[in-house]
C-alpha positions as CSV (number, residue, x, y, z in Angstrom):
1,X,164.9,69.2,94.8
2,X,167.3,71.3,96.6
3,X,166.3,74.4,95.4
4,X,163.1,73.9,97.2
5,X,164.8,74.0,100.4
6,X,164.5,77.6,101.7
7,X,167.9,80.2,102.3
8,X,170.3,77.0,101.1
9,X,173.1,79.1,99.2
10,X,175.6,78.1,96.7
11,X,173.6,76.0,94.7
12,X,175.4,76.4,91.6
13,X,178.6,75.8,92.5
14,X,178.3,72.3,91.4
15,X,179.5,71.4,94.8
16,X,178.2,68.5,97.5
17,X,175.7,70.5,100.1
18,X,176.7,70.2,103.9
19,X,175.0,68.8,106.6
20,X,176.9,69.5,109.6
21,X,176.5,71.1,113.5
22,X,176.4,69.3,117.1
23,X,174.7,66.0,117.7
24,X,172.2,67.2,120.1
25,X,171.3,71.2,121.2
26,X,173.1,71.3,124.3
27,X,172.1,74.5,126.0
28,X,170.5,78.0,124.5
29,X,174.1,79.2,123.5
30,X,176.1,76.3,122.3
31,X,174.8,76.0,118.7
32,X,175.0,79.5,117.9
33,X,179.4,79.7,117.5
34,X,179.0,76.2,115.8
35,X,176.9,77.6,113.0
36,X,178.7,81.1,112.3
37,X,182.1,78.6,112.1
38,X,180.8,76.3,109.8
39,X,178.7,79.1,107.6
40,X,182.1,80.8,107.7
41,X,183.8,78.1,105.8
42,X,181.3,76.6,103.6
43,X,180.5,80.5,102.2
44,X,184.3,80.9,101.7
45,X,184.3,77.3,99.7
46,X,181.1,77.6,97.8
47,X,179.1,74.9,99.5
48,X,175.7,74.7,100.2
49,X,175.1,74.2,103.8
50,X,172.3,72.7,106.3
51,X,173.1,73.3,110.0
52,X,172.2,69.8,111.8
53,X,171.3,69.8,115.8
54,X,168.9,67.2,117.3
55,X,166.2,69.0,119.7
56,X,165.9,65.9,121.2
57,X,167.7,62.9,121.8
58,X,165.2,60.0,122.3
59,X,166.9,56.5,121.4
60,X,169.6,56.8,124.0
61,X,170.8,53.3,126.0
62,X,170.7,54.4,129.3
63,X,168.4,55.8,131.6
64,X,170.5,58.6,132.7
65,X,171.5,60.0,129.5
66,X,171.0,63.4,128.1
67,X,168.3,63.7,125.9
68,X,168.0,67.7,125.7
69,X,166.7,71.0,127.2
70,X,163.4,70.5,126.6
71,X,161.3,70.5,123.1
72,X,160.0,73.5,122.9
73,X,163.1,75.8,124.0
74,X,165.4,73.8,122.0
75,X,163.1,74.3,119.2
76,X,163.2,77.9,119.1
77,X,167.0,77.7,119.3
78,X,166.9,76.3,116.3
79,X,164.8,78.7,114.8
80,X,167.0,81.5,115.9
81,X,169.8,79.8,114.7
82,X,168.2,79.5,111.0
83,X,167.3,83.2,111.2
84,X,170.0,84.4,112.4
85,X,172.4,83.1,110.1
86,X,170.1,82.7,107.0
87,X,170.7,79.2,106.8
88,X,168.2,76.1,106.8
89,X,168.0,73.8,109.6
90,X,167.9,70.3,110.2
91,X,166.6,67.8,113.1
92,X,165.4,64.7,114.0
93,X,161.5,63.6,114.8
94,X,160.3,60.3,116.3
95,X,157.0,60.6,116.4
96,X,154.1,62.0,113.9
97,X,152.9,64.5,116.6
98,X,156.7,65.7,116.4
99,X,156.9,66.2,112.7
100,X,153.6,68.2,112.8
101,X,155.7,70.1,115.9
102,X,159.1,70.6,114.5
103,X,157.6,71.6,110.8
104,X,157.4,74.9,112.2
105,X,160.8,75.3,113.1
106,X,163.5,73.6,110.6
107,X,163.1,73.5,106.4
108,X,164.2,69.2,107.1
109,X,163.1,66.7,108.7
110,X,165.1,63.8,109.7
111,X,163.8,60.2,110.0
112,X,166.0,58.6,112.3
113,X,167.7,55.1,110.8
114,X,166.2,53.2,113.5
115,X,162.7,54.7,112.6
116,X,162.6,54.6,108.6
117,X,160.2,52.2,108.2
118,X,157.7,53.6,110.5
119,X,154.8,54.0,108.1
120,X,152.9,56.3,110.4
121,X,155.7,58.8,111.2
122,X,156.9,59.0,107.4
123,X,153.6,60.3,106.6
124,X,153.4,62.9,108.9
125,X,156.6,63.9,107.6
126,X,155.4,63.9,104.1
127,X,152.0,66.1,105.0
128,X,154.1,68.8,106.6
129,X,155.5,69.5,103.1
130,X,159.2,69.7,104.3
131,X,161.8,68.1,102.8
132,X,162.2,64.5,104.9
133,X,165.8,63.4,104.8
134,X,165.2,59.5,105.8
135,X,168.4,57.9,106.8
136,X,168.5,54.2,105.9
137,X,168.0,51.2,108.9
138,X,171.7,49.5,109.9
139,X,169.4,46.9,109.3
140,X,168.2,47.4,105.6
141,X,169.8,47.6,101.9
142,X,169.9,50.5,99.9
143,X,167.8,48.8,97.4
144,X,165.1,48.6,100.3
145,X,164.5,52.4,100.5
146,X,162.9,52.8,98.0
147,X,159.7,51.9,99.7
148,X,160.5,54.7,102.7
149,X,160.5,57.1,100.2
150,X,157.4,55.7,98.0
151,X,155.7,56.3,101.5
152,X,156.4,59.5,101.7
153,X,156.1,60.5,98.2
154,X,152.3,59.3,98.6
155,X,151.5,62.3,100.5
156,X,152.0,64.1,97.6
157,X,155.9,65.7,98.9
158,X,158.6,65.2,96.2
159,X,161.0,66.5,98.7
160,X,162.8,63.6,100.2
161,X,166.8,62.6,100.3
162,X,168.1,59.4,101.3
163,X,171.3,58.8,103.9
164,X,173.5,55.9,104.1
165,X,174.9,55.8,107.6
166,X,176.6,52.3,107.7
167,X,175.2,48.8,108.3
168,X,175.5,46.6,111.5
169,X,178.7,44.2,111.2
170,X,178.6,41.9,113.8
171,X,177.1,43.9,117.9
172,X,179.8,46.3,117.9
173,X,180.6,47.8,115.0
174,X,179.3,49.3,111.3
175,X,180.3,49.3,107.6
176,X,179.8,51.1,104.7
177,X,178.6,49.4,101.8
178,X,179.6,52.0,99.0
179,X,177.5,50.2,97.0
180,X,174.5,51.7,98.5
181,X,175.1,54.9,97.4
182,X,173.8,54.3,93.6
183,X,171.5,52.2,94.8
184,X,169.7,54.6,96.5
185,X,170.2,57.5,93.9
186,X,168.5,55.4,91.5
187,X,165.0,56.2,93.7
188,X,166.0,60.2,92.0
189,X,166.3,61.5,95.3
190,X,169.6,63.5,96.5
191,X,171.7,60.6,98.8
192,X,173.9,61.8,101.5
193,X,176.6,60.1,103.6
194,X,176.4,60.0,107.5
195,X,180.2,60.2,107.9
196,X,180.1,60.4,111.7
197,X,177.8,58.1,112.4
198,X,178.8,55.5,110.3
199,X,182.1,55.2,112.5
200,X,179.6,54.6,115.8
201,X,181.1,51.3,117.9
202,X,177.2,50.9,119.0
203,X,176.0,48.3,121.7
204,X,179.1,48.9,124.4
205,X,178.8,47.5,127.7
206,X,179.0,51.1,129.3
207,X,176.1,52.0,127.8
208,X,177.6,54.8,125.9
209,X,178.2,54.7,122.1
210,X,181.8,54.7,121.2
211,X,183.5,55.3,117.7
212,X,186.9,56.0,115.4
213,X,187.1,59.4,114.6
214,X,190.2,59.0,113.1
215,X,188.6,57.4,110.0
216,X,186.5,60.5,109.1
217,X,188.8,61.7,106.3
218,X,188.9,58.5,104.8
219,X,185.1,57.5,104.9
220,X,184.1,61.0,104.1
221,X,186.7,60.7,100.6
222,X,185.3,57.5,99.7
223,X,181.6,59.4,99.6
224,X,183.0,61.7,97.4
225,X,184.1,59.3,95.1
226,X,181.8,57.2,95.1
227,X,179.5,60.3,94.0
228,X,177.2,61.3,97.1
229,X,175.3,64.4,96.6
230,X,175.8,65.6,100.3
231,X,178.1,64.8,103.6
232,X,176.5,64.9,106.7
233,X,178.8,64.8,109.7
234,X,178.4,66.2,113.6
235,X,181.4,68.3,115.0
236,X,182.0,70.2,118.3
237,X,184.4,72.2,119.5
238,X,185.2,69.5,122.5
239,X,184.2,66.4,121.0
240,X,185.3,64.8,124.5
241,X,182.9,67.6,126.4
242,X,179.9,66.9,124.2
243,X,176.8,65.4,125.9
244,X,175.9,63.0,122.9
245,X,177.5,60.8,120.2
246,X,181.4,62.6,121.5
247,X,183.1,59.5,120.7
248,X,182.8,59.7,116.9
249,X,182.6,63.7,116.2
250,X,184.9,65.8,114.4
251,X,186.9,68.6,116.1
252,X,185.5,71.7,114.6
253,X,188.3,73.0,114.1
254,X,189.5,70.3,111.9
255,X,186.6,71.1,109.3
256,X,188.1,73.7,107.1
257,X,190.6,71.2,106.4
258,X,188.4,68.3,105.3
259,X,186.3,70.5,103.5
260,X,188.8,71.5,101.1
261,X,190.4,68.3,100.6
262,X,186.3,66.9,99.9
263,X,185.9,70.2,97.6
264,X,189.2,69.1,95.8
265,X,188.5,65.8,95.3
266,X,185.1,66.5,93.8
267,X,186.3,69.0,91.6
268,X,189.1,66.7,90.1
269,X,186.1,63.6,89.3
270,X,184.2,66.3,87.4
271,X,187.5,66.8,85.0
């Protein structure tokens, strides 16, 4: 399935592929050192690599947080971001009027957890003839996916991948159920593993989402093991400057360093 998805390198390296890049496109410049970084490090270490940035941010709490620069200009940031660097892009729809939009501007679309039973809006995705990564519902099983992806397999699109981003444990916090992982990979789809967002601390009484950054490493080697096909995880330069999800985001400059020790670890299961 991944071979389908236009100018994503390094297939045969036997490698997990990368989903990685800011939560949310910030302004016309920010994305664009983000991407060379991480293309930088996942061409040095062989791994096939997705740059991930929101256009739009439309399931915040509060009223007066950033949701984006606008559609349409962040949209063609992305574009330029993908054709610049010769890498595929990434981002998130909410609506089928936006997956008919954003199908001319990234090789994925994302189904938002909180949206992955939308029948309407999986759909759309599927028509557009991208690949649809849908992440899985804090509310749902992996087992349960398997009818978000029969939905979009309907339209005819064999291109869909799964993502387990952690399940709801109690108002304020999420867990990974490992056991979700095979679960889902039995649909035959590619699963990845939300690393970032799985360490969200959602539902605070500010209003903004906090999270533990400092299990990253440790969530992101139990994918591995467990045997995801891909990582997905945000990352900034200034986690603490960023103007979404900052709480539970990866220094960028800490990346090279996970990467190898993920690119390790998968190459010593395959011995």
């Amino acid at each position: 399935m991944l071979n389908n998805i236009p100018r994503l390198k390094h297939l045969r390296s036997g490698h997990f592929f990368l989903m990685a890049g800011p939560c949310v496109i910030e302004d016309e410049y920010m994305a664009f050192p983000i991407a060379e970084k991480i293309l930088e490090i996942t061409d040095r270490l062989k791994i096939p690599y997705i740059f991930k940035a929101s256009y739009k941010k439309a399931n915040r709490s509060r009223m007066d947080a950033f949701t984006g620069i606008g559609d349409n200009k962040a949209l063609k940031v992305l574009r330029k971001v993908g054709e610049t660097f010769d890498v595929p892009v990434v981002t998130d729809i909410h609506t089928a009027d936006e997956a008919i939009m954003a199908a001319e501007f990234a090789e994925v679309l994302q189904i938002p957890a909180f949206l992955c039973r939308q029948t309407e809006l999986l759909l759309a995705a599927g028509r557009t003839g991208k690949t649809v990564n849908i992440k899985k519902g804090q509310f749902l099983s992996g087992a349960s996916m398997r009818f978000a992806v029969e939905k979009v397999r309907s339209t005819g699109n064999e291109q869909v991948m799964l993502t387990e981003r952690g399940n709801m444990f109690g108002y304020g916090d999420l867990v990974v159920d490992y056991r979700n992982i095979p679960e889902m990979q039995r649909t035959g789809v590619p699963v990845v593993l939300d690393v970032t967002h799985s360490l969200q601390q959602p539902n605070r009484d500010s209003g903004v989402t906090g999270g533990t950054p400092g299990l990253i490493e440790t969530i992101a080697k139990a994918g591995i093991a467990t045997g995801v096909d891909g990582i997905f995880l945000e990352t900034h330069p200034e986690p603490g400057m960023a103007k979404s999800d900052g709480a539970n985001m990866l220094r960028l400059d800490a990346l090279e360093d996970l990467l190898k020790k993920l690119v390790t670890l998968s190459e010593a299961l395959t011995l």
